[in-house]
KERO-565646 format. One record per residue (C-alpha): x, y, z; residue in three letters. Coordinates in nm, 2 decimals. Each point is the difference from the previous one (the first is absolute). Layout:
BEGIN
@c1:X c2:Y c3:Z res:ALA
...
***
This chain:
BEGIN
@c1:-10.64 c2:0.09 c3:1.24 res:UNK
@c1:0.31 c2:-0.14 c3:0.06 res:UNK
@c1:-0.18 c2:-0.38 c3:0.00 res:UNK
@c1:-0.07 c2:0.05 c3:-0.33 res:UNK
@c1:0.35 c2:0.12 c3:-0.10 res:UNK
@c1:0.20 c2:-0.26 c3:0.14 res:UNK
@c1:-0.22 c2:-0.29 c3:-0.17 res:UNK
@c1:0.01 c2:0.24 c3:-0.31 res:UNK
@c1:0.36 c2:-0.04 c3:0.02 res:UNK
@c1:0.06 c2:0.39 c3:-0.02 res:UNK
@c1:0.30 c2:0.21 c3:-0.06 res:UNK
@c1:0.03 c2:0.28 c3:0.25 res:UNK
@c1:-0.11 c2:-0.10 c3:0.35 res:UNK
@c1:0.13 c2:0.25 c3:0.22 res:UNK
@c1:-0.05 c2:-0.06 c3:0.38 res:UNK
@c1:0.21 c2:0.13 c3:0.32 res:UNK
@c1:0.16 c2:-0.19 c3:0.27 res:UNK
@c1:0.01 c2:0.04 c3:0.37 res:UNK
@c1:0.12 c2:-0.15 c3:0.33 res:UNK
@c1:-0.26 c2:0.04 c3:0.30 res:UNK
@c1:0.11 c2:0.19 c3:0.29 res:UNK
@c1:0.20 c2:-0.17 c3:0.30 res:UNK
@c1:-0.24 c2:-0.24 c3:0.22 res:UNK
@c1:0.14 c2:0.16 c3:0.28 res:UNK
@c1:-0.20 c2:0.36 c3:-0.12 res:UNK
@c1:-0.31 c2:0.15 c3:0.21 res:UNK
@c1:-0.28 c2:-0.08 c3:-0.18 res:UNK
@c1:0.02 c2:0.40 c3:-0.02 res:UNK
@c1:0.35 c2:0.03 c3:-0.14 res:UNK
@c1:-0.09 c2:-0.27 c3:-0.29 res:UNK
@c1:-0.35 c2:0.21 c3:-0.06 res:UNK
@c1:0.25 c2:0.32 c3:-0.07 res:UNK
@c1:0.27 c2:-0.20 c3:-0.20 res:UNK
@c1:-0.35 c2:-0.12 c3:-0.21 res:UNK
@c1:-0.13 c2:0.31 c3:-0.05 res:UNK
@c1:0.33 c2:0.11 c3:-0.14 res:UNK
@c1:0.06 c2:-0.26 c3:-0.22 res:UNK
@c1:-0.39 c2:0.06 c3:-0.17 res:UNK
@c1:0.01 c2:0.34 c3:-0.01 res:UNK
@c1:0.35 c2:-0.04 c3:-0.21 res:UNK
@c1:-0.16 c2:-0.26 c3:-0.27 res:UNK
@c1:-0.35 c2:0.18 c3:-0.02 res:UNK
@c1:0.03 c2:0.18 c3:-0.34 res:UNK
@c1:0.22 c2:-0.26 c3:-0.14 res:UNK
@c1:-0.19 c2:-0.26 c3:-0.21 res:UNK
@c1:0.09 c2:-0.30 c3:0.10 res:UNK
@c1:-0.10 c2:-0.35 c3:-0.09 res:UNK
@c1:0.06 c2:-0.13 c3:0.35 res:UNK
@c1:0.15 c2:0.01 c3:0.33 res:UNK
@c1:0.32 c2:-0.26 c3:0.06 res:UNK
@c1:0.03 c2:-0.12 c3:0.41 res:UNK
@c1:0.28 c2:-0.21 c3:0.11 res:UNK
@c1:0.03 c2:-0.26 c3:0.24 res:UNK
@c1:0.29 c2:0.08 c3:0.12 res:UNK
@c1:0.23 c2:-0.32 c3:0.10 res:UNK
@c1:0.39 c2:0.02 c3:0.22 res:UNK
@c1:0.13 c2:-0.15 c3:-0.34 res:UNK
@c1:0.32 c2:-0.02 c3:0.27 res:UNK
@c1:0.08 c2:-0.38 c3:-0.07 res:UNK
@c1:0.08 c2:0.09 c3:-0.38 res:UNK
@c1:0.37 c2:0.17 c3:0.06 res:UNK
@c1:0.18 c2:0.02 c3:0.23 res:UNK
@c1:0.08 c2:0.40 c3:-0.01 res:UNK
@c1:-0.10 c2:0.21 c3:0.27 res:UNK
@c1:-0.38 c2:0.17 c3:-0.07 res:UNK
@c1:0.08 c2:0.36 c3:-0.06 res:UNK
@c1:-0.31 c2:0.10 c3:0.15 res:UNK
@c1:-0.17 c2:-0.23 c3:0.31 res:UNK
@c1:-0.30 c2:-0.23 c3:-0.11 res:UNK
@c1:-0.29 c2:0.12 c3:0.22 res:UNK
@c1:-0.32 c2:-0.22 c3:-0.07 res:UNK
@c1:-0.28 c2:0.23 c3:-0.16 res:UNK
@c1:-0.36 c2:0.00 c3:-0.05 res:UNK
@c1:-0.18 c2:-0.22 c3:-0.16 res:UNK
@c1:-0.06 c2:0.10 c3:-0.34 res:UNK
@c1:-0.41 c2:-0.14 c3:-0.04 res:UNK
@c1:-0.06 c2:0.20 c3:0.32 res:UNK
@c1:0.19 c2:0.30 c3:-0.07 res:UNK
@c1:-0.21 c2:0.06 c3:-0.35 res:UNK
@c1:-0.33 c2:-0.09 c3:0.16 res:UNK
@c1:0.07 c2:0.20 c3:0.35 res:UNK
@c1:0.19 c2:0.29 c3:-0.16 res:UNK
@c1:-0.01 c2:0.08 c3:-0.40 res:UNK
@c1:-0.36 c2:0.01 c3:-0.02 res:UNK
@c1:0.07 c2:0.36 c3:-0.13 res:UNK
@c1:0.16 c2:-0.17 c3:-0.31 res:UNK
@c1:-0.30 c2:-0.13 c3:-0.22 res:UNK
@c1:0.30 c2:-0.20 c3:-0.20 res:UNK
@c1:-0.02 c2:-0.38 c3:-0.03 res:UNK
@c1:0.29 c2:-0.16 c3:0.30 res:UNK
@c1:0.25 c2:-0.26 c3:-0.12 res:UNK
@c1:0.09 c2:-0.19 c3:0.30 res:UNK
@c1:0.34 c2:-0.17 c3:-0.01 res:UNK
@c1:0.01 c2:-0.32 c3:0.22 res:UNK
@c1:0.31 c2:-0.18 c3:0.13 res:UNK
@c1:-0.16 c2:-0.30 c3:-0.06 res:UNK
@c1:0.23 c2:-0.24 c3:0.26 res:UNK
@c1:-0.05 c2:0.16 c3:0.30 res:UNK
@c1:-0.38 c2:-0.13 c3:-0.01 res:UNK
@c1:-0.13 c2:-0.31 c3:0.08 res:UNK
@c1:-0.28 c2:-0.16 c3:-0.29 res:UNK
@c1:-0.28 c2:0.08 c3:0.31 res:UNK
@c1:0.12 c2:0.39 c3:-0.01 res:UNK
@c1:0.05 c2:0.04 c3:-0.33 res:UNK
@c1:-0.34 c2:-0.16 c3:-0.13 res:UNK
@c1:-0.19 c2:0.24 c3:0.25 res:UNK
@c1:0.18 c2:0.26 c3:-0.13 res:UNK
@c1:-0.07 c2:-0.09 c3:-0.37 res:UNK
@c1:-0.38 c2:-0.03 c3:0.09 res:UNK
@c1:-0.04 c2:0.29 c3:0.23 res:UNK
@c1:-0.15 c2:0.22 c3:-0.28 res:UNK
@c1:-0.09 c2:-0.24 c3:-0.28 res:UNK
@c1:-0.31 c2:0.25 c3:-0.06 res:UNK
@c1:0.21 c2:0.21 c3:-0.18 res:UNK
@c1:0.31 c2:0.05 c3:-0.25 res:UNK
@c1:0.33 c2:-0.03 c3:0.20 res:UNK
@c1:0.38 c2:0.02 c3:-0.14 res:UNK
@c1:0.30 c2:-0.15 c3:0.19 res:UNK
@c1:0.38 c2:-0.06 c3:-0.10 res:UNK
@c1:0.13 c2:-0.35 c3:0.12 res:UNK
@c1:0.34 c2:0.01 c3:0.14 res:UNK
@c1:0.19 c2:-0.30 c3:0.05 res:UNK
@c1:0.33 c2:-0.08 c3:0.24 res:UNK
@c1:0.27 c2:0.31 c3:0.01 res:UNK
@c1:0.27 c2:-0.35 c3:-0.02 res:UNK
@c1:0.02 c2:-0.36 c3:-0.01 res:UNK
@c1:0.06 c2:-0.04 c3:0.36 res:UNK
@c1:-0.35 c2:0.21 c3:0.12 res:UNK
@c1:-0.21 c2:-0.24 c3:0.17 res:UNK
@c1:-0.36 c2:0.06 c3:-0.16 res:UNK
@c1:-0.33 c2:-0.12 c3:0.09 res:UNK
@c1:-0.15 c2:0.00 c3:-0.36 res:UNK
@c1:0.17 c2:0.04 c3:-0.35 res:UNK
@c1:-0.12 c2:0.19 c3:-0.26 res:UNK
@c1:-0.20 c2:-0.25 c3:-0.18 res:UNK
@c1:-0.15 c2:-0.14 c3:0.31 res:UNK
@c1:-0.14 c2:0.40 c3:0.00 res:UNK
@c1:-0.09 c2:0.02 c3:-0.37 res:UNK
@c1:-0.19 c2:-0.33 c3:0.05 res:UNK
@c1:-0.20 c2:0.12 c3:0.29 res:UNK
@c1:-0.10 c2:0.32 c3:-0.17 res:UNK
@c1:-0.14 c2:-0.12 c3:-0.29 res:UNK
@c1:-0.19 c2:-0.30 c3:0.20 res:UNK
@c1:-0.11 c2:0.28 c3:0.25 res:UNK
@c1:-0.04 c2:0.33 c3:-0.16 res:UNK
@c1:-0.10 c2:0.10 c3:-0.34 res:UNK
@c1:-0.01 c2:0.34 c3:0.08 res:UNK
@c1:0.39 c2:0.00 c3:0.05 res:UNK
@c1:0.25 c2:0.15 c3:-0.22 res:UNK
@c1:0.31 c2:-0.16 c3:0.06 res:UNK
@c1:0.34 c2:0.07 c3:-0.14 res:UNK
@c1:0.39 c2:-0.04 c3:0.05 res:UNK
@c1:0.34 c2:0.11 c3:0.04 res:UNK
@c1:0.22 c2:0.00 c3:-0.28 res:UNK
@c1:0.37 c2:0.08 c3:0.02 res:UNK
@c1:0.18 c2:0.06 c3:-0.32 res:UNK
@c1:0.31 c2:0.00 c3:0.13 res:UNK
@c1:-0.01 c2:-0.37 c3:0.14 res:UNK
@c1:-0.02 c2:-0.06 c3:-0.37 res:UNK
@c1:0.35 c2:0.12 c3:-0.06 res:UNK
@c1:0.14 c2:-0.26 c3:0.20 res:UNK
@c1:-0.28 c2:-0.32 c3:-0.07 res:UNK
@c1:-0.10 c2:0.09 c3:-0.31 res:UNK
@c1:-0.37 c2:-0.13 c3:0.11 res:UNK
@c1:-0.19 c2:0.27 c3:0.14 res:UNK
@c1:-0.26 c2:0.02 c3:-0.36 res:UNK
@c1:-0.06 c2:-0.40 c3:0.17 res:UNK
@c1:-0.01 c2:0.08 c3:0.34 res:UNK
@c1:-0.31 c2:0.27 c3:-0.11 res:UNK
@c1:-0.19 c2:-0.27 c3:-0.26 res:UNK
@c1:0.01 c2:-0.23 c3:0.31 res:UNK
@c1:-0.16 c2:0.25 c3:0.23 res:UNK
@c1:-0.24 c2:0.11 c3:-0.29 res:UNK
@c1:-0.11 c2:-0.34 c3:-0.03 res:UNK
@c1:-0.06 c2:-0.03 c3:0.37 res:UNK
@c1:-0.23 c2:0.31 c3:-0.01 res:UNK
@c1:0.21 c2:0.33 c3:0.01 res:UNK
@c1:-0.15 c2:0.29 c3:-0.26 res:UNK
@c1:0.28 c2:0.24 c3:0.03 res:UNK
@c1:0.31 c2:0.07 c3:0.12 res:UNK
@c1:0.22 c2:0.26 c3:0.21 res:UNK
@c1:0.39 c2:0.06 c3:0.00 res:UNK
@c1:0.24 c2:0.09 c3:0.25 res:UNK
@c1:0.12 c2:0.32 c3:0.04 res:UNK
@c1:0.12 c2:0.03 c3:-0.40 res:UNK
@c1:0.38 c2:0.19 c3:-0.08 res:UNK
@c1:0.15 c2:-0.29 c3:-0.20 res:UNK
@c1:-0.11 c2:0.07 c3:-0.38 res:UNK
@c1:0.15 c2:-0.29 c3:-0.12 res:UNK
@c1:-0.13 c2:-0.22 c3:0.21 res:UNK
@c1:-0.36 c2:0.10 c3:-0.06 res:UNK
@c1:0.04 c2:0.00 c3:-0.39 res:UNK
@c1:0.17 c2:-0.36 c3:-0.01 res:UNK
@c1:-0.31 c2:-0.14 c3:0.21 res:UNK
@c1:-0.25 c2:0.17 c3:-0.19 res:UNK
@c1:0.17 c2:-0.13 c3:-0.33 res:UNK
@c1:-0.01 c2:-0.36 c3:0.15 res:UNK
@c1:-0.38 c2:0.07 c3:0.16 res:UNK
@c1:-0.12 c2:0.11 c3:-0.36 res:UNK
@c1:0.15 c2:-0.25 c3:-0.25 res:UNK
@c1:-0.05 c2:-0.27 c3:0.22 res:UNK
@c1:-0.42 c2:0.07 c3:0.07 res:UNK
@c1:0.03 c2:0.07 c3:-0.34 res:UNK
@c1:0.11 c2:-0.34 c3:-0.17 res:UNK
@c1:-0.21 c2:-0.17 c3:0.23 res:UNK
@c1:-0.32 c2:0.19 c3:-0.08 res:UNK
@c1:-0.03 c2:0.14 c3:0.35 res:UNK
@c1:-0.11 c2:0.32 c3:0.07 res:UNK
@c1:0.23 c2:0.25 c3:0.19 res:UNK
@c1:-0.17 c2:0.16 c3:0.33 res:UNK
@c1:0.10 c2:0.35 c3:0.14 res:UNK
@c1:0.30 c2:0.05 c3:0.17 res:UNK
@c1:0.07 c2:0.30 c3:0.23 res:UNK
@c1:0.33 c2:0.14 c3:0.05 res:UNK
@c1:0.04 c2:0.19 c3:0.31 res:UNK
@c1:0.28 c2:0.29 c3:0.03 res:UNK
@c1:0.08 c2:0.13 c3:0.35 res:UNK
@c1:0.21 c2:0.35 c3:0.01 res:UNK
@c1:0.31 c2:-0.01 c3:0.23 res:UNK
@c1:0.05 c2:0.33 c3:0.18 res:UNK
@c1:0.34 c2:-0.12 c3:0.20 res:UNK
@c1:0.29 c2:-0.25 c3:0.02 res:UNK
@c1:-0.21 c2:-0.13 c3:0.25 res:UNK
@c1:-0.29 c2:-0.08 c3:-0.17 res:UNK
@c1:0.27 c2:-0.12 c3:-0.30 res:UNK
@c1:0.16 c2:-0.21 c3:0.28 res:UNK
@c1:-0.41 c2:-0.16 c3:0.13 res:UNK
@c1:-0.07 c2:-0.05 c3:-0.40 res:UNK
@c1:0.30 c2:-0.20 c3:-0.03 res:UNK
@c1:-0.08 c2:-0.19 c3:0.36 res:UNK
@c1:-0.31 c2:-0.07 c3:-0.20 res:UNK
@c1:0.16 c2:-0.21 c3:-0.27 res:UNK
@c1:-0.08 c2:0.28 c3:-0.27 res:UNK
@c1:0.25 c2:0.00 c3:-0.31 res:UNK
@c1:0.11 c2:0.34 c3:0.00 res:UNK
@c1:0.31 c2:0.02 c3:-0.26 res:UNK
@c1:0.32 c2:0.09 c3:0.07 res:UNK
@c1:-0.01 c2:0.30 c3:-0.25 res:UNK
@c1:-0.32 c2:0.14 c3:0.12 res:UNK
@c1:0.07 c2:-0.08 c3:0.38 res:UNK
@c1:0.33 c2:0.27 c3:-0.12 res:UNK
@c1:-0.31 c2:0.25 c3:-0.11 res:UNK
@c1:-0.15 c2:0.00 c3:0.32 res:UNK
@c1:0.27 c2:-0.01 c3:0.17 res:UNK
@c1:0.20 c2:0.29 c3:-0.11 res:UNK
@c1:-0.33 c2:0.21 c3:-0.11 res:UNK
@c1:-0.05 c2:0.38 c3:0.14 res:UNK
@c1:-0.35 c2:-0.11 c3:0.06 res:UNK
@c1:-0.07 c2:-0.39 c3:0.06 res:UNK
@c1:-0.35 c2:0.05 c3:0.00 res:UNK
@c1:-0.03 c2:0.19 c3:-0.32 res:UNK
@c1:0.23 c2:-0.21 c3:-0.17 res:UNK
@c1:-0.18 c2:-0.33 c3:0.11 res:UNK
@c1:-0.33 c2:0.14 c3:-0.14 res:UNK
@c1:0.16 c2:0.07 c3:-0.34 res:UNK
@c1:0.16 c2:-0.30 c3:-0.01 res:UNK
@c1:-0.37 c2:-0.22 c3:0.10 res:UNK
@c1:-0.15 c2:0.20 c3:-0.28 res:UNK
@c1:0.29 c2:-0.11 c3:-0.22 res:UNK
@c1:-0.01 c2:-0.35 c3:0.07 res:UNK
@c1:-0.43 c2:-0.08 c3:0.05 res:UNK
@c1:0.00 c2:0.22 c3:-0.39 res:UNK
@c1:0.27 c2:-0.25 c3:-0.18 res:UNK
@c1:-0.19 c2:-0.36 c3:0.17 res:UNK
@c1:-0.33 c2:0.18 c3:-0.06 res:UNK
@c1:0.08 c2:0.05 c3:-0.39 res:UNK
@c1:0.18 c2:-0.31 c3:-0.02 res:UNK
@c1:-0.31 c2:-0.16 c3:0.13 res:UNK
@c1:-0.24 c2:0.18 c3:-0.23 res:UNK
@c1:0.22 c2:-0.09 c3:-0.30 res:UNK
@c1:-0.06 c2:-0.36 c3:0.04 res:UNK
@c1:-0.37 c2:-0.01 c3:0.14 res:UNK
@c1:0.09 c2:-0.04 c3:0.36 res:UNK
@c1:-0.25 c2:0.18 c3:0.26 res:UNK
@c1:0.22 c2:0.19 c3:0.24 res:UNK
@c1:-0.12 c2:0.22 c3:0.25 res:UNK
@c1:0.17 c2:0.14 c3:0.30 res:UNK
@c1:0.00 c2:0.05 c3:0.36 res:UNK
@c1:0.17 c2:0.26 c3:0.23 res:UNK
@c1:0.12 c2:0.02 c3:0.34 res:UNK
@c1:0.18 c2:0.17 c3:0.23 res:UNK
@c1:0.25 c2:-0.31 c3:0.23 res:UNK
@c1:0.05 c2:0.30 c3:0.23 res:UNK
@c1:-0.19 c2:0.17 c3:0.24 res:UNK
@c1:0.16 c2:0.36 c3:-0.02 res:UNK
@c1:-0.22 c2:0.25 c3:-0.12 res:UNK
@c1:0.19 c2:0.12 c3:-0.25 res:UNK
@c1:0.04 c2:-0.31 c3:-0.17 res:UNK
@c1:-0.36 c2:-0.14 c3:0.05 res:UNK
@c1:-0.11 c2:0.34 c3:-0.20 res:UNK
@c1:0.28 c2:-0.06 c3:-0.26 res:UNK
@c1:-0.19 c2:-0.30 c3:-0.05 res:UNK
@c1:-0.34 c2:0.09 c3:-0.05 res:UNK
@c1:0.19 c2:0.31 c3:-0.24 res:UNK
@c1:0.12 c2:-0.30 c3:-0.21 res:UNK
@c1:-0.34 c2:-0.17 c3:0.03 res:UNK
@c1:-0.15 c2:0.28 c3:-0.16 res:UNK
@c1:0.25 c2:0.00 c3:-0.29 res:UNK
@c1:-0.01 c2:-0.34 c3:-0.10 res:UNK
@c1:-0.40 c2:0.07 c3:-0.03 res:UNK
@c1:0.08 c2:0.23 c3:-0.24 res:UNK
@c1:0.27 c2:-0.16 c3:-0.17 res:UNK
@c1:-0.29 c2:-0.30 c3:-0.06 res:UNK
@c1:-0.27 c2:0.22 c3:-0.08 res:UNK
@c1:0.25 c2:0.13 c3:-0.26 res:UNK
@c1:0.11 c2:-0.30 c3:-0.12 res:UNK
@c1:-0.33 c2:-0.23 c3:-0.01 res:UNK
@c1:-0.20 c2:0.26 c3:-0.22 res:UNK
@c1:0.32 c2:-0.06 c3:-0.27 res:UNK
@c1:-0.03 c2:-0.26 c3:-0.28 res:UNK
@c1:0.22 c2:-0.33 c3:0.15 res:UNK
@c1:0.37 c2:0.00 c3:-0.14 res:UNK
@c1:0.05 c2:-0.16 c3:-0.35 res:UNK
***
């Protein structure tokens, strides 16, 4: 169950991540868009199902949206309403500020009878007016809910520039998170120099590490290369050049995902760290969404492979 592997602090949590249709869908539109998305993740065993709350994110830079924010469904209603047909457990991310401590508290207790996961998300910038912070939200689920799973959002490459990110995540485990997800992951670099930080810190301090899940998202198109980067997601300059001036973005970017999750997930495995991964697609072509679950399908077997070897000496 993945319950038990979080709070076992497992290596090799594998889950998939999702936006919910468009609000403005037929009930019967987001039914076939559903049905679509189970059918694709049927045969792939998964750990669990990632949905996002989707937020504008607008007031973080000032650079045009390369694709118009359209509010979507909510994520708790779209997994109880819709995915039924996917007997996986549902990670529900929650913008945490846009609710107030009423809203969010029902939501926490809505169905204490039985296990629940969420990802807290805090403001997309300083300057985001928010209702309630993240700890205001850890605070309330623990009080409320023990039946809640709770983790957060960690972003490696935040730590290139502050240097505090391994800080930022012993604050929130200390306020109640068990695990953790990335951002859309295509900085190496960045990922190793927090994990280093994350693991000799926890470790001269006594503290255990929890898991952290890196999430890789295939770019099919300058495009979605342009959306990423809207995002705030470090893509280097030399492998922005790959995609870029590849025969076949989308190939390339799968190669290049695999690449990058096998170098964190060994480096991780080297020094005890549980790593797991999650996979998305940020677009909504077909062809990409498919990519995804293609690469979804070999990272499974890339960890199958590599949890049944002895760890690295």
């Amino acid at each position: 169950m993945l319950r038990d592997k979080i709070w076992a602090k497992e290596a090799g949590i594998l889950t998939y991540g999702m936006t919910p249709p468009k609000i403005e869908h037929s009930s019967e539109k987001i039914a076939e868009i559903a049905q679509k998305q189970v059918e694709r993740l049927l045969d792939v065993e998964l750990d669990a199902l990632i949905l996002y709350d989707v937020q504008d994110e607008a007031d973080r830079t000032d650079e045009t949206r390369p694709f118009p924010y359209l509010p979507t469904l909510d994520p708790t209603t779209y997994s109880e309403q819709y995915l039924k047909g996917l007997q996986v457990p549902k990670i529900i991310y929650r913008c945490v500020g846009r609710y107030s401590e009423e809203q969010f508290a029902n939501w926490v207790t809505a169905n204490a009878n039985r296990d629940q996961y969420s990802v807290y998300v805090g403001a997309s910038s300083s300057t985001q007016e928010v209702q309630l912070d993240l700890a205001e939200a850890s605070r309330i689920s623990k009080s409320l809910n023990s039946s809640l799973t709770f983790g957060g959002v960690v972003i490696p490459e935040r730590h290139q520039k502050r240097n505090d990110e391994h800080l930022r995540v012993k604050q929130k485990i200390d306020n109640g998170c068990a695990f953790f997800v990335s951002q859309a992951t295509y900085n190496v670099e960045a990922s190793k120099n927090f994990l280093s930080d994350y693991c000799y810190y926890f470790k001269e301090n006594g503290l255990e590490m929890v898991p952290v899940l890196f999430n890789l998202a295939p770019c099919g198109s300058e495009k979605t290369l342009a959306f990423m980067k809207w995002l705030g997601i470090s893509i280097p300059k030399w492998l922005e050049n790959e995609l870029k001036y590849s025969h076949d973005v989308l190939d390339k970017s799968i190669q290049l995902s695999k690449s990058i999750f096998q170098e964190i997930f060994e480096f991780a495995m080297d020094k005890g760290i549980p790593v797991g991964c999650s996979v998305e697609s940020i677009s909504t072509r077909k062809v990409e969404i498919e990519a995804s679950v293609q690469l979804l399908r070999d990272i499974k077997s890339m960890l199958d492979k590599k949890l049944k070897q002895p760890a690295l000496s």
